[in-house]
mmCIF file of the N, C-alpha and C atoms, coordinates in Angstrom:
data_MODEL
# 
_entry.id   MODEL 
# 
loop_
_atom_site.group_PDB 
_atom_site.id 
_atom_site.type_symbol 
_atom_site.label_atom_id 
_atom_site.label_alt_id 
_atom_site.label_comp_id 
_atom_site.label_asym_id 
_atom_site.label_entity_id 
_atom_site.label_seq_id 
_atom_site.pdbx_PDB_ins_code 
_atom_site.Cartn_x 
_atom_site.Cartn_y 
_atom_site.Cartn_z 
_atom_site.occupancy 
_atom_site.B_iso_or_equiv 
_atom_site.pdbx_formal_charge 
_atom_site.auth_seq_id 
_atom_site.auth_comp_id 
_atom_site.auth_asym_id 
_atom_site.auth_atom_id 
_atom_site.pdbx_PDB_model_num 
ATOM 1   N N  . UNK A 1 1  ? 0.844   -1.175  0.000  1.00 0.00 ? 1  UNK A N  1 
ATOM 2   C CA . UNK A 1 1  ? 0.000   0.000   0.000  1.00 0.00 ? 1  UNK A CA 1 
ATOM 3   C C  . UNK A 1 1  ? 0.891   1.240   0.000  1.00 0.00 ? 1  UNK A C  1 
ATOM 4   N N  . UNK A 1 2  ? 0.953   1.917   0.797  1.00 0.00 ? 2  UNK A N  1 
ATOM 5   C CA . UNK A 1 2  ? 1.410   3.090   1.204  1.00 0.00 ? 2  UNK A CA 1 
ATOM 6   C C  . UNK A 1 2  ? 3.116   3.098   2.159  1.00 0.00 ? 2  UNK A C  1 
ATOM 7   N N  . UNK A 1 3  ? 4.230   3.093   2.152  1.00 0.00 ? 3  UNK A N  1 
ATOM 8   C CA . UNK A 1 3  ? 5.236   3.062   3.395  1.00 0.00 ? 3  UNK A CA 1 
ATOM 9   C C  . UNK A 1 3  ? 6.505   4.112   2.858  1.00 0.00 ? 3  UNK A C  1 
ATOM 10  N N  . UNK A 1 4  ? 6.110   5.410   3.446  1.00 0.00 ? 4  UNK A N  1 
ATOM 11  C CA . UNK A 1 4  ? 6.646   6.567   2.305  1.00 0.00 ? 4  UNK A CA 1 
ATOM 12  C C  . UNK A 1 4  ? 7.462   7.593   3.743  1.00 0.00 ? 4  UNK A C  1 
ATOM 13  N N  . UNK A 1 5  ? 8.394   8.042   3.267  1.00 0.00 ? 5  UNK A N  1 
ATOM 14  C CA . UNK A 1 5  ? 8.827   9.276   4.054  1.00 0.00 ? 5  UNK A CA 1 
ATOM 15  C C  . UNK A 1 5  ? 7.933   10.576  3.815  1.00 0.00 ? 5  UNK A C  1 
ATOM 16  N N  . UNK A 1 6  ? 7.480   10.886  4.770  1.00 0.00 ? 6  UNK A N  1 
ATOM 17  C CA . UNK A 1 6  ? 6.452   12.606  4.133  1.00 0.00 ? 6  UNK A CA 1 
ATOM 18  C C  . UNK A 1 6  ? 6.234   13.402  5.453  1.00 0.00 ? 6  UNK A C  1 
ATOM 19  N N  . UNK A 1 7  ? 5.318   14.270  5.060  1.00 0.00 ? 7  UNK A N  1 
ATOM 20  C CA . UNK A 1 7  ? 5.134   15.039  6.161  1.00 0.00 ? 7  UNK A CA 1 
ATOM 21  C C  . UNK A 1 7  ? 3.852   14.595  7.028  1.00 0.00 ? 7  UNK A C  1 
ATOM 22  N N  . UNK A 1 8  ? 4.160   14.393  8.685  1.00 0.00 ? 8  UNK A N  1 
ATOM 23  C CA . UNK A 1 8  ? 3.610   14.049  9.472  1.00 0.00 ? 8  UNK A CA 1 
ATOM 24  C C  . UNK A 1 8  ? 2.859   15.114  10.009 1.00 0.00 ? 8  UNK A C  1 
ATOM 25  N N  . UNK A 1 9  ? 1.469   15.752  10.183 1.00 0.00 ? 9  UNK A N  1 
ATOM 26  C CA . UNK A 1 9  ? 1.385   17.067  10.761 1.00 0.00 ? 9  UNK A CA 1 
ATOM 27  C C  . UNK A 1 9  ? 2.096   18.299  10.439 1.00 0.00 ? 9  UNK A C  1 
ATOM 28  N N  . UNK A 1 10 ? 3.060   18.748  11.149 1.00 0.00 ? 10 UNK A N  1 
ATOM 29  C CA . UNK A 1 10 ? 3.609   19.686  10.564 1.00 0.00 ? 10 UNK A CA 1 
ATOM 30  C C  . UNK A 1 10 ? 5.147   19.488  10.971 1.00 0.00 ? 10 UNK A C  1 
ATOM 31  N N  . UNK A 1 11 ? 5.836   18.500  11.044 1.00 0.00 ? 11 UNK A N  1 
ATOM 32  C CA . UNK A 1 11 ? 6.874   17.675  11.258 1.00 0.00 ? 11 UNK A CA 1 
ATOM 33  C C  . UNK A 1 11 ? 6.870   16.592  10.139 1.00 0.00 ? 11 UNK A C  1 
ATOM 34  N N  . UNK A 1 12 ? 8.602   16.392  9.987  1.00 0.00 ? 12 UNK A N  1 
ATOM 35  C CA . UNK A 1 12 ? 9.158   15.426  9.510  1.00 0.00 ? 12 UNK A CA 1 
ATOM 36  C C  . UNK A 1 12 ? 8.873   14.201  9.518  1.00 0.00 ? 12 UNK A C  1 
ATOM 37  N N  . UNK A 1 13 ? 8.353   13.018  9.156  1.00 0.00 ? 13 UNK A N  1 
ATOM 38  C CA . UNK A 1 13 ? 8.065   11.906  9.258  1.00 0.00 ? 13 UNK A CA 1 
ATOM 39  C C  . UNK A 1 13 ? 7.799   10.783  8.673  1.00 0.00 ? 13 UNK A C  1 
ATOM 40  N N  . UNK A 1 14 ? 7.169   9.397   9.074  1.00 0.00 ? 14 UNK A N  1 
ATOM 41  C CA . UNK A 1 14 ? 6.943   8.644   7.745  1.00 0.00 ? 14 UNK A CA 1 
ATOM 42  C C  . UNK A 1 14 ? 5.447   7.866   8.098  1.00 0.00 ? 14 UNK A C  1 
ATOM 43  N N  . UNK A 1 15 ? 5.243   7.615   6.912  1.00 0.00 ? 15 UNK A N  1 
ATOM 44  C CA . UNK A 1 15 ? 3.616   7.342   6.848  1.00 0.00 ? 15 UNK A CA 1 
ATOM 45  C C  . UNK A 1 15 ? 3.642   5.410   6.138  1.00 0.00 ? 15 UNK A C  1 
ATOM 46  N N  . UNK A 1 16 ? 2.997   4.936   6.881  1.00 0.00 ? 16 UNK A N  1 
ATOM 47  C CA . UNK A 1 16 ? 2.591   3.246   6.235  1.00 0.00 ? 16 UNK A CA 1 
ATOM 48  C C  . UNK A 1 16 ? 1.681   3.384   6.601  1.00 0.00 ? 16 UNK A C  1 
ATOM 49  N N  . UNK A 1 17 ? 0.664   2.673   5.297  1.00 0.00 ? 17 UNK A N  1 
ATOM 50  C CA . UNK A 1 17 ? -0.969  1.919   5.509  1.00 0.00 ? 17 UNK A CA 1 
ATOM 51  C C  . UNK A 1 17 ? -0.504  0.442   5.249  1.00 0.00 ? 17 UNK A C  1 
ATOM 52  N N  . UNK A 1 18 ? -1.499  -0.536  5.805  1.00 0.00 ? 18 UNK A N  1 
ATOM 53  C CA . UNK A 1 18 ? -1.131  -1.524  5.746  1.00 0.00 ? 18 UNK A CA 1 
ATOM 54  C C  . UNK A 1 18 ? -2.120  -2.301  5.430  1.00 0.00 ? 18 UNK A C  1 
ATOM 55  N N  . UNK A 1 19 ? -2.572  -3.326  4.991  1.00 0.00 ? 19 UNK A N  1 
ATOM 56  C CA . UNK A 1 19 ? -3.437  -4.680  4.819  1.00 0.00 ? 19 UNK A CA 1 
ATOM 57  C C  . UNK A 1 19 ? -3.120  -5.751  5.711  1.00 0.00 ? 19 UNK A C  1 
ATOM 58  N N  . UNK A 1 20 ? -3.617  -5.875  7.211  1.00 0.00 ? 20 UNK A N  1 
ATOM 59  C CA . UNK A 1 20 ? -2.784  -7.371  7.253  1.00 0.00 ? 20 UNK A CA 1 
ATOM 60  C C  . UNK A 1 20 ? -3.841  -8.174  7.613  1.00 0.00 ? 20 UNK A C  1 
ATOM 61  N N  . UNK A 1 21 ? -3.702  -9.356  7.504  1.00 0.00 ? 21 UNK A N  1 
ATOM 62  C CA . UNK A 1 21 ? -4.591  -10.255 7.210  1.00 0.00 ? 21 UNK A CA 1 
ATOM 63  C C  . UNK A 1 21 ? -4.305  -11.870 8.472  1.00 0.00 ? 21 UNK A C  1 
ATOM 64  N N  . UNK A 1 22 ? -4.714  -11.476 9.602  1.00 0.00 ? 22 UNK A N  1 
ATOM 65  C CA . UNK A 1 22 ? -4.748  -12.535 10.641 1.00 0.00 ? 22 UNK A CA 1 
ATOM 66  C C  . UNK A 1 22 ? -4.607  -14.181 10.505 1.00 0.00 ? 22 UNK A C  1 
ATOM 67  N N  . UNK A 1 23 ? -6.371  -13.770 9.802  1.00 0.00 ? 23 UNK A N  1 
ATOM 68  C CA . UNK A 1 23 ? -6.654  -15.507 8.589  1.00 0.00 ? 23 UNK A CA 1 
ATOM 69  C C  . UNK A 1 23 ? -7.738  -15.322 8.271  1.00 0.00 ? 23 UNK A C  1 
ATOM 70  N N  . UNK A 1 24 ? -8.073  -16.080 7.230  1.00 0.00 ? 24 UNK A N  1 
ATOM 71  C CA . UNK A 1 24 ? -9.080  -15.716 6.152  1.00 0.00 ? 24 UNK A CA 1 
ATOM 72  C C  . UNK A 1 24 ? -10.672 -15.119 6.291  1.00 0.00 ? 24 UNK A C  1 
ATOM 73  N N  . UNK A 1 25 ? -10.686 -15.229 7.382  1.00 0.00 ? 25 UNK A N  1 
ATOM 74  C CA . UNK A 1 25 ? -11.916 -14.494 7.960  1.00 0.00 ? 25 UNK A CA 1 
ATOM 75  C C  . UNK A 1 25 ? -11.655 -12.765 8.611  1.00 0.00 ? 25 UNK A C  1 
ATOM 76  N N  . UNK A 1 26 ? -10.294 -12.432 8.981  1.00 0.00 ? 26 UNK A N  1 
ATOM 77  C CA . UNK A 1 26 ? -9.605  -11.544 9.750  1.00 0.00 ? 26 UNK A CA 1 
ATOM 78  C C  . UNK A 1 26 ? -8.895  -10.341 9.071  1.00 0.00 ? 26 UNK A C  1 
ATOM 79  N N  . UNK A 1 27 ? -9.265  -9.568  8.511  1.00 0.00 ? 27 UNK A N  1 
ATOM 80  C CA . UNK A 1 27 ? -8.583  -8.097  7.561  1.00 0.00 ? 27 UNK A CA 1 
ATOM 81  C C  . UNK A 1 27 ? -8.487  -6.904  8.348  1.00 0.00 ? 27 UNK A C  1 
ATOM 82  N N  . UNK A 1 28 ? -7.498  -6.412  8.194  1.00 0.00 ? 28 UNK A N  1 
ATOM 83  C CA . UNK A 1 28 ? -7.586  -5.271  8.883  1.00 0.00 ? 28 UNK A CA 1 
ATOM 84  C C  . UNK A 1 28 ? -6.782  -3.920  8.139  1.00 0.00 ? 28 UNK A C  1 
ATOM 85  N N  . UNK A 1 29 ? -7.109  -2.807  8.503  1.00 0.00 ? 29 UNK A N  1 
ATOM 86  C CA . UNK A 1 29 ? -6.273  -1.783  7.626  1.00 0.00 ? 29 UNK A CA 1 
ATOM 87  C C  . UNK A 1 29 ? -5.494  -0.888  8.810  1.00 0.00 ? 29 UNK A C  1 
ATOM 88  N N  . UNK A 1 30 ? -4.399  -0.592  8.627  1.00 0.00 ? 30 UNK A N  1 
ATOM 89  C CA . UNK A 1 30 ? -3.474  -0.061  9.724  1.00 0.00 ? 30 UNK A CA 1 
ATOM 90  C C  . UNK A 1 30 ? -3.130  1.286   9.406  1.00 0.00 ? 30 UNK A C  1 
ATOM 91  N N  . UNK A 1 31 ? -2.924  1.808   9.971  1.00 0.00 ? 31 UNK A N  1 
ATOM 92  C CA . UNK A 1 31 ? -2.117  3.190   9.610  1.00 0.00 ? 31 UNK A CA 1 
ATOM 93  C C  . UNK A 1 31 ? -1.295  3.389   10.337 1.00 0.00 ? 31 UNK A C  1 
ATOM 94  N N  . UNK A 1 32 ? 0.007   3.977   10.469 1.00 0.00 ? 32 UNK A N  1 
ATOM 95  C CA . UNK A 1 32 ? 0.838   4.223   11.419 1.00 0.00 ? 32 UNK A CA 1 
ATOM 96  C C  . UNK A 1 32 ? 1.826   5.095   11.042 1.00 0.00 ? 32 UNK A C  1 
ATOM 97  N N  . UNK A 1 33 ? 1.572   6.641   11.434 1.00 0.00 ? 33 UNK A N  1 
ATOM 98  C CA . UNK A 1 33 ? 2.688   7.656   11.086 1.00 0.00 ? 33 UNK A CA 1 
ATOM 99  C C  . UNK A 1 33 ? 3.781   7.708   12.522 1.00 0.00 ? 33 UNK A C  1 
ATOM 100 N N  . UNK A 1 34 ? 4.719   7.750   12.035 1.00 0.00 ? 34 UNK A N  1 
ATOM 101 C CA . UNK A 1 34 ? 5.832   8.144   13.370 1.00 0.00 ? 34 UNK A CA 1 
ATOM 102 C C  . UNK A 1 34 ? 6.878   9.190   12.766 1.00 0.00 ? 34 UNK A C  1 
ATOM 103 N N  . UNK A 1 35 ? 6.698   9.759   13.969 1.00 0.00 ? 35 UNK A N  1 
ATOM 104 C CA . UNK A 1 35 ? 7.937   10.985  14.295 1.00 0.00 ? 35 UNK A CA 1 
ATOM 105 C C  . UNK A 1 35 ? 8.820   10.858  15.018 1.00 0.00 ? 35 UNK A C  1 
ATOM 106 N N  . UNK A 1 36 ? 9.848   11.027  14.851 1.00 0.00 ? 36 UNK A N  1 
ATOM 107 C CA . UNK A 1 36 ? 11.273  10.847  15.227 1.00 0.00 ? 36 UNK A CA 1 
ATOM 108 C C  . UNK A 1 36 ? 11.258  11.485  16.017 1.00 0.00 ? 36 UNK A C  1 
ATOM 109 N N  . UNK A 1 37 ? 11.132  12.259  17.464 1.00 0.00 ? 37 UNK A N  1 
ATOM 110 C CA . UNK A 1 37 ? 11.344  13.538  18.030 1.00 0.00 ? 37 UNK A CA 1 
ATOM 111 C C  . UNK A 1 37 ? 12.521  13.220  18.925 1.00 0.00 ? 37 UNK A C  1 
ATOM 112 N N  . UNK A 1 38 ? 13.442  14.602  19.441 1.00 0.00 ? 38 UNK A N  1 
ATOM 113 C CA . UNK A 1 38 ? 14.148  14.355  20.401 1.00 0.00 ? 38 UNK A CA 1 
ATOM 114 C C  . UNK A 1 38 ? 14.085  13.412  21.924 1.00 0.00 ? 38 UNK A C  1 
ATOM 115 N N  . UNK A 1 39 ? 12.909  13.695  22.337 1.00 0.00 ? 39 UNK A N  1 
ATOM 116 C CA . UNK A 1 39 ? 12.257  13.294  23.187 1.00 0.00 ? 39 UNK A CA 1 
ATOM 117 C C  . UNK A 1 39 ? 12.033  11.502  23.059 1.00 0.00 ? 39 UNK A C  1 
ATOM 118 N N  . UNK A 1 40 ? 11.589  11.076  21.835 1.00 0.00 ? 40 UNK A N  1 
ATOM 119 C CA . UNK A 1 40 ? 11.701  9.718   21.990 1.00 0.00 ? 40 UNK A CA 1 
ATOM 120 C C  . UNK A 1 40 ? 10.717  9.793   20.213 1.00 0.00 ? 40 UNK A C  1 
ATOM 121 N N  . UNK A 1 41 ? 10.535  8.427   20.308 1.00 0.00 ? 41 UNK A N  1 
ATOM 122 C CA . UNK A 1 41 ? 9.296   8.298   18.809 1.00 0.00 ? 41 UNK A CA 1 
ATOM 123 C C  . UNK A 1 41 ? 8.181   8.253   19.065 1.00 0.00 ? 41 UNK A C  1 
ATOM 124 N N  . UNK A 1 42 ? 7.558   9.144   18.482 1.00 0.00 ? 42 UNK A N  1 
ATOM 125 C CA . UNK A 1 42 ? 6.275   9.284   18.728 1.00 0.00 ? 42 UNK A CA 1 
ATOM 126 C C  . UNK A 1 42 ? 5.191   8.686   17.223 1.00 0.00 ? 42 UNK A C  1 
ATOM 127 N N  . UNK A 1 43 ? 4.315   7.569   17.725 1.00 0.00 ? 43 UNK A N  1 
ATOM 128 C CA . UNK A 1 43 ? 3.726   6.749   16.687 1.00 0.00 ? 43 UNK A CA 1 
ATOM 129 C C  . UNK A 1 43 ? 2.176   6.643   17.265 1.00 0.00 ? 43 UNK A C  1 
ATOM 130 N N  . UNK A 1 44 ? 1.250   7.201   15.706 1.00 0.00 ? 44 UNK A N  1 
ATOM 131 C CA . UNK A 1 44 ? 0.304   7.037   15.633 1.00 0.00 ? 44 UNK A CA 1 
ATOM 132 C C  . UNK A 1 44 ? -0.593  5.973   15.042 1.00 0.00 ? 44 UNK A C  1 
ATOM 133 N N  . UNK A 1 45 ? -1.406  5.312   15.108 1.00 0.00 ? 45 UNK A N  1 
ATOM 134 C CA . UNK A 1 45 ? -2.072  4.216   15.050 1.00 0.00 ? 45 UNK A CA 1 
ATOM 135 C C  . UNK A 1 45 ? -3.441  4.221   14.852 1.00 0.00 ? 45 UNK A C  1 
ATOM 136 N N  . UNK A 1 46 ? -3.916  3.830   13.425 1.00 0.00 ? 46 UNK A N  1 
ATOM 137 C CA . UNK A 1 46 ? -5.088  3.676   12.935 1.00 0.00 ? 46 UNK A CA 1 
ATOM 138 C C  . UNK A 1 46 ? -5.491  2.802   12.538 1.00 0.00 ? 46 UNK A C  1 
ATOM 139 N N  . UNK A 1 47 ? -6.411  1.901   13.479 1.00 0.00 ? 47 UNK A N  1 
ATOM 140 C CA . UNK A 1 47 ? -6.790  0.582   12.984 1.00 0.00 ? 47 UNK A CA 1 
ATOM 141 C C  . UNK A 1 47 ? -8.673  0.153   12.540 1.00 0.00 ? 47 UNK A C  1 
ATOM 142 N N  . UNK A 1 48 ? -8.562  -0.812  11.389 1.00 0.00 ? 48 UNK A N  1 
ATOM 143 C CA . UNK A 1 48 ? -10.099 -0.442  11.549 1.00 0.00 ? 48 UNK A CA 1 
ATOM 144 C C  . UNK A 1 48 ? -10.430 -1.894  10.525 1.00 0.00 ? 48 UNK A C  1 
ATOM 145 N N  . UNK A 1 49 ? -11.465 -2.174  10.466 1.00 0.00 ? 49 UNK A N  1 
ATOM 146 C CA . UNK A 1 49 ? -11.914 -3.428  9.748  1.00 0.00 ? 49 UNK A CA 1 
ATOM 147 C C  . UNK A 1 49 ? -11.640 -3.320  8.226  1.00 0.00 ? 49 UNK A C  1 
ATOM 148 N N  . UNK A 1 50 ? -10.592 -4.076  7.720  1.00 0.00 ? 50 UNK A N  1 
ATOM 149 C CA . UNK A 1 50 ? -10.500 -3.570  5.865  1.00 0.00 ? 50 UNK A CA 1 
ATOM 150 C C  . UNK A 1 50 ? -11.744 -3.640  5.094  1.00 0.00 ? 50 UNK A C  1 
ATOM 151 N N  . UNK A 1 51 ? -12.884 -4.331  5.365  1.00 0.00 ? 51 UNK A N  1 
ATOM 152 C CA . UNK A 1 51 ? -14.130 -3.478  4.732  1.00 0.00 ? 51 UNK A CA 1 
ATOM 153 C C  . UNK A 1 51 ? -14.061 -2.393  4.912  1.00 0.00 ? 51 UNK A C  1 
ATOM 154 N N  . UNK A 1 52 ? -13.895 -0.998  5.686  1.00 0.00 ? 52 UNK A N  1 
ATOM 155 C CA . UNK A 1 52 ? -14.520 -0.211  6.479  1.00 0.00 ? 52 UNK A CA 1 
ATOM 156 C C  . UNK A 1 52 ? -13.331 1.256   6.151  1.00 0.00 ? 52 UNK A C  1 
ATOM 157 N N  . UNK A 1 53 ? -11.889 0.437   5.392  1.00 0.00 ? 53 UNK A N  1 
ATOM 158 C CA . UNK A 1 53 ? -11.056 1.488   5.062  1.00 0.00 ? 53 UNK A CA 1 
ATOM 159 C C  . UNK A 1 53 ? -11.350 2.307   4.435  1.00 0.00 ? 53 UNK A C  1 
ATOM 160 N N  . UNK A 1 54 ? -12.242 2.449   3.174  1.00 0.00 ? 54 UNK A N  1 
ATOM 161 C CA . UNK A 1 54 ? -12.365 3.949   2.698  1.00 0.00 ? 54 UNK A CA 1 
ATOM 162 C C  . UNK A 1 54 ? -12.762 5.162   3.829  1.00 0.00 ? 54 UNK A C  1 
ATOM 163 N N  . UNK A 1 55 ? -13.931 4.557   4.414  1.00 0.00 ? 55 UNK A N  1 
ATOM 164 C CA . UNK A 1 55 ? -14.258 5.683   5.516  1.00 0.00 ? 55 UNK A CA 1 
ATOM 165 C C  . UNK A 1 55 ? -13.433 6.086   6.376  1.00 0.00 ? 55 UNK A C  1 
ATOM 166 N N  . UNK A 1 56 ? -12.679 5.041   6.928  1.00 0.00 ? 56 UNK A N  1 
ATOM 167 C CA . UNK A 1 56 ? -11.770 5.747   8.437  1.00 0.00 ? 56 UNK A CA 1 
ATOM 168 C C  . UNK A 1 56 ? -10.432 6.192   7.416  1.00 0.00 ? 56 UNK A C  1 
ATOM 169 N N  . UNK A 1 57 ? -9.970  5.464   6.510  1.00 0.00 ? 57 UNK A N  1 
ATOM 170 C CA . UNK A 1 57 ? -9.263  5.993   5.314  1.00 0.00 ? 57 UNK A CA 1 
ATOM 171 C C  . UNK A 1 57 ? -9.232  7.936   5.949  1.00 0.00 ? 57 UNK A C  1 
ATOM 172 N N  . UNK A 1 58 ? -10.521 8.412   5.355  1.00 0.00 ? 58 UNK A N  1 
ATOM 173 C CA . UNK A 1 58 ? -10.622 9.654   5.457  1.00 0.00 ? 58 UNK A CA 1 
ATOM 174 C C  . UNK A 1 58 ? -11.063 10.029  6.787  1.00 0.00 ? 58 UNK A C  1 
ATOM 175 N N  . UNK A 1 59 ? -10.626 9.265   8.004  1.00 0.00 ? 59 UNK A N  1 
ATOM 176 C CA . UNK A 1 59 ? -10.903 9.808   9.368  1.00 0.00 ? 59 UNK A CA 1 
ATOM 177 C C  . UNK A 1 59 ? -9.616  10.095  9.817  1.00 0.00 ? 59 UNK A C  1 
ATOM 178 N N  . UNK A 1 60 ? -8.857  9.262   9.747  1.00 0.00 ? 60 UNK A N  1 
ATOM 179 C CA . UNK A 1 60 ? -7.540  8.827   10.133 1.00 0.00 ? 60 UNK A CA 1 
ATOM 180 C C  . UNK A 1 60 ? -6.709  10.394  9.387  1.00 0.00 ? 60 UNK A C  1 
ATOM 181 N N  . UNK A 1 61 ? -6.473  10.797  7.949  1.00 0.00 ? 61 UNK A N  1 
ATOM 182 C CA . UNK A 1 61 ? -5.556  11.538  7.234  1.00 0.00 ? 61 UNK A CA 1 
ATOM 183 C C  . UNK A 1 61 ? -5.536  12.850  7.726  1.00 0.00 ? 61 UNK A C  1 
ATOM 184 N N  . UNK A 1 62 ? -7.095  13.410  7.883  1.00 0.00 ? 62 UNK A N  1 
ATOM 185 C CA . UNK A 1 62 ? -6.749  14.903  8.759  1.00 0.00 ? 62 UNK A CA 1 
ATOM 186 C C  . UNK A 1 62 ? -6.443  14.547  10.068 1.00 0.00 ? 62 UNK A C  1 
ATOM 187 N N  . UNK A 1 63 ? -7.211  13.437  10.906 1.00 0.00 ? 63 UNK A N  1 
ATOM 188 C CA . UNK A 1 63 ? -6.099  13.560  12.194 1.00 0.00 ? 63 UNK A CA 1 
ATOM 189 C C  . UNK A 1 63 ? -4.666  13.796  12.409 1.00 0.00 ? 63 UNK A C  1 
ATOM 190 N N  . UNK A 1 64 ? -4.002  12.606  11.551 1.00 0.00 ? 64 UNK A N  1 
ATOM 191 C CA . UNK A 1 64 ? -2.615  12.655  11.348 1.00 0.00 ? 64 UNK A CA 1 
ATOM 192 C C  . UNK A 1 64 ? -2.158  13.858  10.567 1.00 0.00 ? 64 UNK A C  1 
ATOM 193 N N  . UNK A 1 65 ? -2.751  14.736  9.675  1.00 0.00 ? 65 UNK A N  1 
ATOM 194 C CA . UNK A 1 65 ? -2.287  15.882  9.335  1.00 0.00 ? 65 UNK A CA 1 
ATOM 195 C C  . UNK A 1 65 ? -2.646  17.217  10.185 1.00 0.00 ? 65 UNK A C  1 
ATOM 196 N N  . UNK A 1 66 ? -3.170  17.178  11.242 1.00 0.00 ? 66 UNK A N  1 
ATOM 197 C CA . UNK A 1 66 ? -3.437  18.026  11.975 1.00 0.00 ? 66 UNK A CA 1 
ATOM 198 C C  . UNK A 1 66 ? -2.689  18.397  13.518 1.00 0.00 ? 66 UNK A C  1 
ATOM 199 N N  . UNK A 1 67 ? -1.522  17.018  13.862 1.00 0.00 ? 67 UNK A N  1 
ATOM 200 C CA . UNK A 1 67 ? -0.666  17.189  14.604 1.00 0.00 ? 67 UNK A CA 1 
ATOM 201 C C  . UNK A 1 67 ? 0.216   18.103  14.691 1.00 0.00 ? 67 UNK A C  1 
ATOM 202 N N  . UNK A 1 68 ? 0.293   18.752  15.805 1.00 0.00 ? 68 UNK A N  1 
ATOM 203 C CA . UNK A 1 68 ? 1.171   20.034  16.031 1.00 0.00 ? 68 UNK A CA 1 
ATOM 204 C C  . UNK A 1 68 ? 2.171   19.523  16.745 1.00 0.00 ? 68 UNK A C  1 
ATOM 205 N N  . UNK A 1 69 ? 3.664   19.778  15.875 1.00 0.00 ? 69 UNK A N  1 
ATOM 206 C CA . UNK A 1 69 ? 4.839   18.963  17.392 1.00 0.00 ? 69 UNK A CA 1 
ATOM 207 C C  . UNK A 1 69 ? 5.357   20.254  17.641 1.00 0.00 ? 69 UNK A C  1 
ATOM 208 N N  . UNK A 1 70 ? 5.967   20.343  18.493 1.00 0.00 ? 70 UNK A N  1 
ATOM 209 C CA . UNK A 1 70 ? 6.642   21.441  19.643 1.00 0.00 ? 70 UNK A CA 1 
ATOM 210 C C  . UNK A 1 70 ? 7.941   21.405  19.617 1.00 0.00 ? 70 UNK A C  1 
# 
């Protein structure tokens, strides 16, 4: 899918969506941006039923683009 260096909020960062698949009954769609910060890594996490990814798809992208780091 998606596992890209870009902009996290308004910080440096990297962005993966994911497909993973438990077992054949079990899909899921992931998201996970992390920021490198001095302080330590800071990682966000969007999980949701892979039927159900277009919608949280577009729940998940302004959250993660709306992070302010300090």
């Amino acid at each position: 899918m998606i596992d890209q260096d870009t902009k996290v909020g308004d910080g440096p960062g990297h962005l993966s969506k994911f497909r993973v698949r438990n077992t054949e009954e079990r899909e899921r769609f992931l998201v996970a941006a992390v920021l490198n910060r001095p302080e330590g890594v800071l990682v966000l996490v969007g999980d949701c039923l892979w039927d159900r990814r277009d919608f949280w798809d577009q729940e998940f992208t302004p959250l993660i683009d709306s992070l302010k780091v300090r």
